[in-house]
C-alpha positions as CSV (number, residue, x, y, z in Angstrom):
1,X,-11.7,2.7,-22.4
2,X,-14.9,1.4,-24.0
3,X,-18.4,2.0,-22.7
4,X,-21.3,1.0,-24.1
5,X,-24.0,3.7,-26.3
6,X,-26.6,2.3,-28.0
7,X,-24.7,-0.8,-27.4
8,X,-21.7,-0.4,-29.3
9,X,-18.4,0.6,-27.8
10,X,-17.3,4.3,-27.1
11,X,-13.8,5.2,-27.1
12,X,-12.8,8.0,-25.5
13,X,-10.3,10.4,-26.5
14,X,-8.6,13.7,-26.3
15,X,-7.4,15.3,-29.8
16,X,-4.6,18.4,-29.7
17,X,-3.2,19.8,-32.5
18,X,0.5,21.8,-31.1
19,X,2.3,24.5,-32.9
20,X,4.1,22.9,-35.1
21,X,1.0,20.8,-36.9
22,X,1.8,17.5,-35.4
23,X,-1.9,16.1,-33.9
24,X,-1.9,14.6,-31.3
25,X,-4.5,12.1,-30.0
26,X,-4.2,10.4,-25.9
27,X,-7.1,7.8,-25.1
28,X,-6.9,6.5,-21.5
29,X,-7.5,2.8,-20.9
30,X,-6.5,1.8,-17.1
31,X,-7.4,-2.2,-17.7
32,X,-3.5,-2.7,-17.7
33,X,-0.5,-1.2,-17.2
34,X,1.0,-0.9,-20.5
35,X,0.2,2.0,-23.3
36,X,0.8,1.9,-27.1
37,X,2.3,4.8,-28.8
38,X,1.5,5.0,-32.4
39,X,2.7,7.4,-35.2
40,X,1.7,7.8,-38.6
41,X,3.2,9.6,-41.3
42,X,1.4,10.9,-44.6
43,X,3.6,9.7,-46.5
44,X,3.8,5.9,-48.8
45,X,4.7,4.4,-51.8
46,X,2.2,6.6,-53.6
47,X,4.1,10.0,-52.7
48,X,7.4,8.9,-54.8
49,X,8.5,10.1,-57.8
50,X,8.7,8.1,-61.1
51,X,12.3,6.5,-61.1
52,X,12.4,6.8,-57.4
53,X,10.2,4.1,-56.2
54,X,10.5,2.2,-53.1
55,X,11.8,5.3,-51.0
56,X,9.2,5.3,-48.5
57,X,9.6,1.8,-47.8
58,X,13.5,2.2,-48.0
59,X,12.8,4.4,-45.0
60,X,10.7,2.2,-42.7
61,X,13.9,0.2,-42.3
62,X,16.1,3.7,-42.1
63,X,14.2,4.6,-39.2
64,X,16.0,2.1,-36.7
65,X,19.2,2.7,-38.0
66,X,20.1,5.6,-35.4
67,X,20.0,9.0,-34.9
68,X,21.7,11.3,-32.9
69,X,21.4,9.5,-29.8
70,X,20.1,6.2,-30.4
71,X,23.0,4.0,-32.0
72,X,22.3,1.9,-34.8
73,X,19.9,-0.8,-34.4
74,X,19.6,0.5,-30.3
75,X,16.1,1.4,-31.0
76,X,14.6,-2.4,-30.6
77,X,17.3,-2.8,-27.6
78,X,15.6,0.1,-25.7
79,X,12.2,-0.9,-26.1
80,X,12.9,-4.2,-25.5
81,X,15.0,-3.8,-22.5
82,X,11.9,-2.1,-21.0
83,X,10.0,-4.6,-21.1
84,X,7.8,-3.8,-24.8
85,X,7.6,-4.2,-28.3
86,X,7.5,-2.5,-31.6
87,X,8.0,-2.3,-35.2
88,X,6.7,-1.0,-38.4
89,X,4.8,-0.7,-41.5
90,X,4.2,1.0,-45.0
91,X,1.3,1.3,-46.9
92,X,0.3,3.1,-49.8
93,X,-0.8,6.4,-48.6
94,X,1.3,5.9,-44.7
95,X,3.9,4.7,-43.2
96,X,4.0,4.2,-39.4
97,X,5.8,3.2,-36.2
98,X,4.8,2.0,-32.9
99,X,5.3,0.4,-29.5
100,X,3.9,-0.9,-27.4
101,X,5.3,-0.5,-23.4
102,X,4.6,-0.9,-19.8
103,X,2.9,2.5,-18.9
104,X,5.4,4.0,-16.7
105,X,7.6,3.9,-20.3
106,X,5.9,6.1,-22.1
107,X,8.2,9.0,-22.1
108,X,10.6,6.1,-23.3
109,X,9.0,5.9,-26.6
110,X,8.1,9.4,-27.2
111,X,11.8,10.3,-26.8
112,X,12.5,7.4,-29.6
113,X,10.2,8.8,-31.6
114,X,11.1,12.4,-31.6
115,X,14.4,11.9,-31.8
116,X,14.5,10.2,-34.9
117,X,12.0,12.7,-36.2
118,X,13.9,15.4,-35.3
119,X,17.5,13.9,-36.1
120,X,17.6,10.8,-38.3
121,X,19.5,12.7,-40.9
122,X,22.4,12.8,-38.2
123,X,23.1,8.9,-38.4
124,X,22.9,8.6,-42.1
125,X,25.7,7.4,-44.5
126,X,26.4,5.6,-47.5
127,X,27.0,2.4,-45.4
128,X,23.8,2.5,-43.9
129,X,22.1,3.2,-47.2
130,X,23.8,0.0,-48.9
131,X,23.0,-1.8,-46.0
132,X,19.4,-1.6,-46.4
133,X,19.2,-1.7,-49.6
134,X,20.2,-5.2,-49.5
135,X,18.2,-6.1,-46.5
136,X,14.9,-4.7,-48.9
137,X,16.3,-6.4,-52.2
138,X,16.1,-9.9,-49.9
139,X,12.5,-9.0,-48.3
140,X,11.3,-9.0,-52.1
141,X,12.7,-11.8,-53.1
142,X,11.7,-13.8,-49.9
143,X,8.3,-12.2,-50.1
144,X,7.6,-11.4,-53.8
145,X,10.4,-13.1,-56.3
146,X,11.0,-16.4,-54.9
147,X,7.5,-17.0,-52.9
148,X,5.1,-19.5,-54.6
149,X,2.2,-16.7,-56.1
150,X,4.1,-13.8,-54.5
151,X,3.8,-11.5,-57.7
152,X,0.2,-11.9,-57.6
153,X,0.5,-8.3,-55.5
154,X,2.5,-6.3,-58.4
155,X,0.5,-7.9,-60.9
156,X,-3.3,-6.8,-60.0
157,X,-2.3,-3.4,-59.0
158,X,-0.3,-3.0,-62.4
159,X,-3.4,-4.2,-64.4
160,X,-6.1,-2.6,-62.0
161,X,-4.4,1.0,-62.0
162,X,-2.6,2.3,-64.7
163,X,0.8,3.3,-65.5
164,X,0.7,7.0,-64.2
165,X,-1.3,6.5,-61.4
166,X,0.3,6.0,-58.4
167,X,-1.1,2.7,-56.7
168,X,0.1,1.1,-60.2
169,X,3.2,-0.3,-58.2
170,X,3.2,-1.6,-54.8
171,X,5.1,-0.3,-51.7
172,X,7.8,-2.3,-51.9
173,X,9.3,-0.2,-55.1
174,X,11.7,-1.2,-58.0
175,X,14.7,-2.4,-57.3
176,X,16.1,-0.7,-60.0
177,X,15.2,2.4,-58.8
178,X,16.7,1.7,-55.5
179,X,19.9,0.4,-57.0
180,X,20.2,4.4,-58.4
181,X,19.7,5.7,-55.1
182,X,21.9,8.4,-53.9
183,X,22.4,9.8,-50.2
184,X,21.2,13.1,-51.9
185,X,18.1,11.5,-53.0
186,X,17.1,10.0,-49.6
187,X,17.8,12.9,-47.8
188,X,15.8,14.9,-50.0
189,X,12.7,12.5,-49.5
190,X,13.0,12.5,-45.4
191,X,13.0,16.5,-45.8
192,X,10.3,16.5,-47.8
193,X,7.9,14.1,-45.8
194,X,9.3,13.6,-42.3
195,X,8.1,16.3,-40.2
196,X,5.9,16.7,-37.4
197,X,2.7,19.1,-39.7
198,X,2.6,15.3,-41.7
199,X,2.2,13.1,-38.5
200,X,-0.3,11.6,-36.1
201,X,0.7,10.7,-33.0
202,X,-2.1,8.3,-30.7
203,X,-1.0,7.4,-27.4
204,X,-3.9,4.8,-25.7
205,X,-3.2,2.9,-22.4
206,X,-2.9,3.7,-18.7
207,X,-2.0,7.4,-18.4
208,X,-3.9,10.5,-17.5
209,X,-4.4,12.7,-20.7
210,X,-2.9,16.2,-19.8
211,X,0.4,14.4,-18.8
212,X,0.5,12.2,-21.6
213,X,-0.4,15.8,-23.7
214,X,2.4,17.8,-22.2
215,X,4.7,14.5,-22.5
216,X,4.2,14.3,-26.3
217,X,4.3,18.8,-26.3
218,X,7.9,18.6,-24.6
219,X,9.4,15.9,-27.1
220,X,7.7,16.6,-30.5
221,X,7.0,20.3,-29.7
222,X,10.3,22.0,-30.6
223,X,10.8,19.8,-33.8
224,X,10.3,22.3,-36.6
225,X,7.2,22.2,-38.6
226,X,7.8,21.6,-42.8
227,X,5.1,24.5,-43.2
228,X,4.4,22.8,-47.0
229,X,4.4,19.4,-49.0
230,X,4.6,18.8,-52.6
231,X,1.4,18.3,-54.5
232,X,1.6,15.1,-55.7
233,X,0.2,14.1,-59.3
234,X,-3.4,11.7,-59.0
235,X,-5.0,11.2,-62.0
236,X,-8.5,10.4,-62.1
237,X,-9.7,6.8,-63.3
238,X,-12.6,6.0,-64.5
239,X,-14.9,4.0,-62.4
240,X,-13.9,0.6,-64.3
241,X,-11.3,-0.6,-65.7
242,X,-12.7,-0.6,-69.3
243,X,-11.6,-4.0,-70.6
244,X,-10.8,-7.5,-69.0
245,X,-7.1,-7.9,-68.6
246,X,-5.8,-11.4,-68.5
247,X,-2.4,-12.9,-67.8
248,X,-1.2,-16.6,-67.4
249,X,2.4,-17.1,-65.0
250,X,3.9,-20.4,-65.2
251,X,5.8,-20.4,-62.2
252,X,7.1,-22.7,-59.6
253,X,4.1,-23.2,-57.5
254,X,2.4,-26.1,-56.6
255,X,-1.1,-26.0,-58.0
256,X,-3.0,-23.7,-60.6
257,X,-4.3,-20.5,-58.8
258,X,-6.9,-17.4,-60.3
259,X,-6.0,-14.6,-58.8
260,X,-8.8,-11.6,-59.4
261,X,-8.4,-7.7,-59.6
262,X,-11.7,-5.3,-59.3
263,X,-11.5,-1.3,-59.6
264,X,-14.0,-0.3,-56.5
265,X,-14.7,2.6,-54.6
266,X,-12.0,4.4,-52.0
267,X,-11.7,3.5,-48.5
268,X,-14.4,5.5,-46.1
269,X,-17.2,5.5,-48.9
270,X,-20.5,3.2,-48.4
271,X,-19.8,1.1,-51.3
272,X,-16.6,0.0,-49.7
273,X,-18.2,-0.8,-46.4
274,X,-20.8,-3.0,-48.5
275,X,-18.0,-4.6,-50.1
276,X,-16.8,-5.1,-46.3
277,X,-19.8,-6.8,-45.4
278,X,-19.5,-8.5,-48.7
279,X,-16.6,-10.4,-47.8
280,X,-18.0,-11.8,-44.5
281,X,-20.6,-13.3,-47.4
282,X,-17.9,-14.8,-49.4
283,X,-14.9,-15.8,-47.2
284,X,-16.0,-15.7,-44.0
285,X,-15.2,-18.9,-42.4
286,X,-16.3,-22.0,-43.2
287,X,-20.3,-21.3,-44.0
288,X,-19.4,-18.7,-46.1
289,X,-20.6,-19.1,-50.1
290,X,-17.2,-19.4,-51.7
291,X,-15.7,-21.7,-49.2
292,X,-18.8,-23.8,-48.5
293,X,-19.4,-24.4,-52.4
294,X,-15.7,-24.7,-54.2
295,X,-14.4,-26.2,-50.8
296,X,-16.8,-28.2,-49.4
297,X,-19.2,-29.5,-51.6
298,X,-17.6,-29.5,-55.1
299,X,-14.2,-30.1,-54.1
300,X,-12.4,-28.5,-56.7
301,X,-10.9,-25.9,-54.9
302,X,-8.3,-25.8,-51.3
303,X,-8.8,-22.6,-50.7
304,X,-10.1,-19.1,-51.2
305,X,-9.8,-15.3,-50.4
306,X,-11.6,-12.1,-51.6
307,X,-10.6,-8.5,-49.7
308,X,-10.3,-4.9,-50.2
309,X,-7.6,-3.2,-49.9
310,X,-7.8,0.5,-47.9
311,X,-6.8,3.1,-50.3
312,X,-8.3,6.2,-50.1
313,X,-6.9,8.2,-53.2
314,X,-10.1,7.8,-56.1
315,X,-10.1,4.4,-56.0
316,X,-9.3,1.0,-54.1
317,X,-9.1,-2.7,-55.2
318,X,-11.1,-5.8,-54.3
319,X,-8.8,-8.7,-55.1
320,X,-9.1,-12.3,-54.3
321,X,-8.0,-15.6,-55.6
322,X,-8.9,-19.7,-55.0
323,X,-6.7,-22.1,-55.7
324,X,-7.8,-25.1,-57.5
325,X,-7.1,-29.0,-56.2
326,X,-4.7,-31.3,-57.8
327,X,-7.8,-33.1,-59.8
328,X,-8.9,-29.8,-60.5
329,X,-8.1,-26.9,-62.8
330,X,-7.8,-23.0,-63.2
331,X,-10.7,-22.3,-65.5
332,X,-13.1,-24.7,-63.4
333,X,-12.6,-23.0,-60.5
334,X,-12.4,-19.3,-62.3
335,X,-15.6,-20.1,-63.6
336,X,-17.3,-21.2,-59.9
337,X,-15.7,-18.1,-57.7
338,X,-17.0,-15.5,-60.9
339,X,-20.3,-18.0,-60.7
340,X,-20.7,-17.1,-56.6
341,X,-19.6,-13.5,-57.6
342,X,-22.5,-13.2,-59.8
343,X,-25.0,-14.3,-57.3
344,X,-24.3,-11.4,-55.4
345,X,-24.8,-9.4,-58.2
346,X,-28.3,-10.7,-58.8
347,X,-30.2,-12.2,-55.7
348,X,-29.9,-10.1,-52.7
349,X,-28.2,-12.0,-50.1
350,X,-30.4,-13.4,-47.0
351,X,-31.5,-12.3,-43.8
352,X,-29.8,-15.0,-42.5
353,X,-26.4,-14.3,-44.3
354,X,-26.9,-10.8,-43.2
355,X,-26.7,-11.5,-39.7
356,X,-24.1,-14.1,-40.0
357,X,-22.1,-11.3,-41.7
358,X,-22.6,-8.8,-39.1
359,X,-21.9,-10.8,-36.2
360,X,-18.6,-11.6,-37.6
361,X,-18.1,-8.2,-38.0
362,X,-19.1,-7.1,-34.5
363,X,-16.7,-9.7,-33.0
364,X,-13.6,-8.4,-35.1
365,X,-14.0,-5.2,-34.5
366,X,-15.1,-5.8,-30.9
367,X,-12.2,-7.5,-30.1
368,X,-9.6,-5.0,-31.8
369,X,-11.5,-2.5,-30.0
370,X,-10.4,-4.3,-26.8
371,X,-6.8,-4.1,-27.4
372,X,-4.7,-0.8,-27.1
373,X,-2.2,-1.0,-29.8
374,X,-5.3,-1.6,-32.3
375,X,-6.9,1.1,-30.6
376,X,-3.9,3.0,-31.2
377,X,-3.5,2.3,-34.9
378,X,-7.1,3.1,-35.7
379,X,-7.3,6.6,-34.3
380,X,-4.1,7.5,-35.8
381,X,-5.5,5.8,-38.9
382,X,-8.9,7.7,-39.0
383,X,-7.2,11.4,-38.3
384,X,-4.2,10.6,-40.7
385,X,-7.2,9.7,-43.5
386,X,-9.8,11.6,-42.9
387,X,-8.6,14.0,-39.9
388,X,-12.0,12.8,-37.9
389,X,-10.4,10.6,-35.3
390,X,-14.1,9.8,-33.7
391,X,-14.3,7.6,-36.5
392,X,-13.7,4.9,-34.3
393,X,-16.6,5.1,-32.7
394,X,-18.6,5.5,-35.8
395,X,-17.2,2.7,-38.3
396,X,-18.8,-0.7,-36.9
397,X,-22.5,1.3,-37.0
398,X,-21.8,1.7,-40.6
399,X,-20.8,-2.1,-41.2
400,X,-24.2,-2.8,-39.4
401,X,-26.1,-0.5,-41.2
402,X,-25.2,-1.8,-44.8
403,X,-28.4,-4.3,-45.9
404,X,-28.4,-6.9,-48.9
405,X,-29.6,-3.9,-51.3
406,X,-26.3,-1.7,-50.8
407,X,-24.5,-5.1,-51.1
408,X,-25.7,-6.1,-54.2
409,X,-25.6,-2.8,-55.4
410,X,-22.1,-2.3,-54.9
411,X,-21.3,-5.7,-56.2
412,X,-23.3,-4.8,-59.7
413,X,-21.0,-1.7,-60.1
414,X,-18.0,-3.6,-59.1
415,X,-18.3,-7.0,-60.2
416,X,-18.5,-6.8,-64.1
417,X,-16.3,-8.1,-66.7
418,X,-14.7,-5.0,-67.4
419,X,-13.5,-4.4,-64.5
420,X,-11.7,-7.4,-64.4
421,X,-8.1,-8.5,-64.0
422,X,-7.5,-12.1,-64.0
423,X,-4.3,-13.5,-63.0
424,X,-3.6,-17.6,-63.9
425,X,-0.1,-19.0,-62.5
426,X,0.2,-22.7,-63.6
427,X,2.9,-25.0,-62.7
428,X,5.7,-24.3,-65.4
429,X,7.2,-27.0,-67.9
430,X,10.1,-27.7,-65.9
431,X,8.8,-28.2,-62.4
432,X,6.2,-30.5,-63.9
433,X,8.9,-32.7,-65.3
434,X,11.0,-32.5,-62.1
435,X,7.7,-34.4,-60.9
C-alpha cells in the first residue's frame, strides 16, 4: 500500500464516481488479509434545523437498528460473527460507519451497508425511536451532564460561535429537541441526507480494485440518487471573536480547571496546519513547553491539553485546558498556559523544537498510514471535505513544510485576548463541605 516518494509514503488508490453520485474510493493493501470498509455521509450536527437538534446523532444509533433484512441490532452479530469489527461516529459536518473484516468478507459489509442505505426506513417505528432516545439521553449524561468537566465541550463552542451559527451546539443535540421528535421528523431527515449522491465509500485492504469496484457498483449502484440537498444557512464570523468571554462552573469535580476557546482558521488551510505543528510545541509529550513548565518544573499544574478541532465550514476552534494541583489555583495556572501561549506569539520557536515537532508528526501520521481502517477513514475523509482524496498523500508534506514563522504567525492572529473564551469550573460549596 505505501511506497516511498521523496521519502514519504504513497498510497495508492482508485477513485469512481457511479451513476447515482455515490464516490467511490478502493486502495489495495495485500500486507494482511483483512479490508476496511468505510462510509461517510455529508451530513452532522451542523445540517439540523433550529428546534431539531441532535438528529444526526439520533441516527448514528438508528442505523443498527435494522432494515429490511438485517433484524434489529443483527448488524454487530454479522460482522462479528465473521470474524470483524465496527461501529460509528458523528461529527459536525459527517457522520460515518465502518468495519473492518477479514478480506474474503467484504461483500459482507457492502451488503450491510447498502441495505440500510437503501432500506432503513423499512425497520423504523415509534419503539425504536423511544428506544434510542433514551439510550442518547444516557450517553449525555454519562458523557456530558454527570462527567467531572464534561460541559466544558457545549460551553466553548456556545461562546466561540454564536447563536445562529451552526457549530454553536455540539453533535450530541438538545435533549429537548429530541424529546419533541416525531417519526415524521426523522424520516424526513434520513430522506433528506441519506442517499448515495451524499456518501463516500473507501474500501482499503487485500482485494483487487475492479472487483472491489464492481462489488460496491452491484450493491450501492441501484440505490436511487437524492438528485438535491437543502442549502443550509452559514453565517459568516468574523475572524475573532470580538471580546473575551468568561464563565466560572462550580461543579462536582475534583480540582480547579481553565478550559480555553480560540476562533481559528477552517480545517485544510495553512494556518490550521501551523496550529497543527503548534500543538506538537505545546502538548506534545513530556518535553513539550506547557507540560515541561506548569508540570514539571513549577508544579502547579497535573495536566494539560491544547488541540484543534477539524471543521471546515469558515471557521474551526483551538481549545485546551490545564488543570491546576491541589496547592495550586485556577488563575495561577490560567496565567502560566496564556504566559506559554504568548511566547509563541512573540519568539519564533527553535530549530530544535521544530524538529522535535515534526518528528512527532511523521511518526503519527506514519503509523496511521500503516493501518487500513485509518487509511480508510482518511480518504473518505479528504473526498467527503474537499472531494481530492490524494490528499492523503499530500497532508504530512504540509505539516513538514510549516516553519517557526507560519507558526508564530498563526498564533499572533489566533492567540489574542479577544478571541478568547475562558472557562473556570471550581469545586462547588457543597462538595467542598462533604470534604
Amino acid at each position: 500500500m505505501t511506497t516511498a516518494t521523496a521519502d514519504l509514503p504513497f498510497i495508492r488508490f482508485t477513485k469512481r464516481r457511479l451513476a447515482n453520485g455515490l464516490r467511490v474510493v478502493v486502495a489495495p493493501d495485500p500486507l494482511a488479509p483483512v479490508v476496511a470498509v468505510n462510509l461517510w455521509y455529508g451530513v452532522g450536527s451542523r445540517h439540523e434545523l433550529p428546534g431539531k437538534t441532535g438528529f444526526a446523532h439520533l441516527f448514528e444509533h438508528f442505523m443498527f437498528q435494522g432494515s429490511r433484512h438485517v433484524a434489529k441490532s443483527e448488524h454487530f452479530g454479522l460482522v462479528a460473527g465473521a470474524g470483524g469489527v465496527n461501529n460509528a461516529s458523528t461529527f459536525f459536518d459527517r457522520t460515518n460507519y465502518y468495519e473492518t473484516l477479514p478480506s474474503h468478507q467484504l461483500e459482507l459489509g457492502l451488503w450491510l451497508e447498502a441495505d440500510r442505505m437503501a432500506t432503513l426506513l423499512d425497520a423504523l417505528s415509534q419503539e425504536n425511536l423511544d428506544n434510542q432516545r433514551e439510550v442518547v439521553k444516557n450517553e449525555k449524561r454519562q458523557s456530558y451532564d454527570n462527567r467531572p468537566y464534561g460541559t466544558f465541550y457545549e460551553k466553548l463552542m456556545a461562546a466561540v460561535f454564536p447563536a445562529d451559527h451552526p457549530y454553536h451546539h455540539t453533535p450530541i443535540g438538545s435533549m429537548e429537541d429530541l424529546d419533541r421528535a416525531s417519526v415524521e421528523d426523522v424520516v424526513e431527515f434520513f430522506r433528506t441526507w441519506y442517499a448515495p449522491d451524499n456518501a463516500v465509500l473507501t474500501i482499503v485492504g487485500d482485494v483487487d480494485e475492479e472487483p472491489a469496484l464492481a462489488a460496491a457498483e452491484r450493491y450501492f449502484g441501484p440505490i436511487a440518487p437524492a438528485l438535491r440537498f437543502p442549502t443550509m444557512p452559514m453565517p459568516s464570523v468574523p475572524r475573532w471573536i470580538g471580546a473575551e468571554h468568561r464563565q466560572v462552573v462550580p461543579d462536582a469535580v475534583p480540582l480547579e480547571r481553565v478550559h480555553f476557546g480560540f476562533r481559528m482558521p477552517a480545517y485544510g488551510t495553512a494556518e490550521y496546519d501551523a496550529m497543527e505543528v503548534a500543538s506538537q510545541i505545546l502538548v506534545g509529550g513530556k518535553g513539550s513547553r506547557l507540560h515541561r513548565k506548569l508540570v514539571r518544573e513549577d508544579q502547579i499544574a497535573q495536566d494539560v491539553a491544547a488541540f484543534a478541532l477539524p471543521l471546515i465550514e469558515g471557521a474551526a476552534i483551538y481549545a485546551g485546558w490545564v488543570t491546576a494541583r491541589p496547592e495550586s489555583d485556577a488563575a495561577t495556572v490560567e496565567a502560566a498556559y496564556l504566559a506559554e501561549l504568548q511566547r509563541l506569539v512573540d519568539d519564533p520557536v527553535t530549530d530544535d523544537e521544530l524538529a522535535r515537532a515534526r518528528a512527532l508528526i511523521e511518526s503519527s501520521e506514519l503509523a496511521a498510514l500503516g493501518r487500513v481502517e485509518e487509511v480508510a477513514d482518511r480518504l473518505s475523509m479528504y473526498n467527503s471535505y474537499f472531494d481530492r482524496p490524494e490528499l492523503i498523500n499530500e497532508q504530512l508534506g504540509r505539516y513538514l513544510a510549516v516553519d517557526a514563522g507560519a507558526i508564530q504567525a498563526a498564533a499572533a492572529a489566533i492567540f489574542r485576548a479577544d478571541n478568547r473564551a475562558v472557562v473556570t469550573y471550581v469545586p462547588n460549596a457543597t462538595d467542598e463541605a462533604a470534604v
